[in-house]
Phi, psi and omega in degrees: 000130171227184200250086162297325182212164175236080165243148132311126210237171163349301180246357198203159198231132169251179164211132155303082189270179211255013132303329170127331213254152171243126172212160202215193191203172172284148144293352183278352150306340183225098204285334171302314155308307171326285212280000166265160166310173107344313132323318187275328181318327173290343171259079200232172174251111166269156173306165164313307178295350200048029186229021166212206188183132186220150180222122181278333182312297173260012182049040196234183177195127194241169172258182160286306162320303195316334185290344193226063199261067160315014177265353193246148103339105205274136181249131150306136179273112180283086171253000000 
């Protein structure tokens, strides 16, 4: 599995993997997102491998594992 698209709605941040499937986690999970614009959240990187998303900006770095946190509730992208 790798990370094909990153994007964002109000609350919540997805990713687009290169199956075809979209999932997505709250940004209030990850509080360095939570404290950003809108904008800076648009400046991100996926890693070489397609399995993370670094933001140089905000110092933050997420995993593809992280997404899949079963202790949380994983939210779907309503398209």
């Amino acid at each position: 599995m790798k990370i094909s698209k990153v994007w964002f709605d109000e609350t919540n941040i997805y990713l687009v993997l290169d199956g075809g499937q979209t999932i997505g986690n709250p940004i209030a999970w990850f509080k360095r997102l939570e404290n950003a614009t809108p904008e800076q959240r648009l400046r991100f990187e996926i890693g070489p491998m397609g399995d993370s998303i670094h933001w140089e900006e905000l110092d933050e770095d997420l995993s593809l594992e992280s997404f899949f946190d079963f202790k949380r509730e994983l939210n779907y992208a309503k398209i």
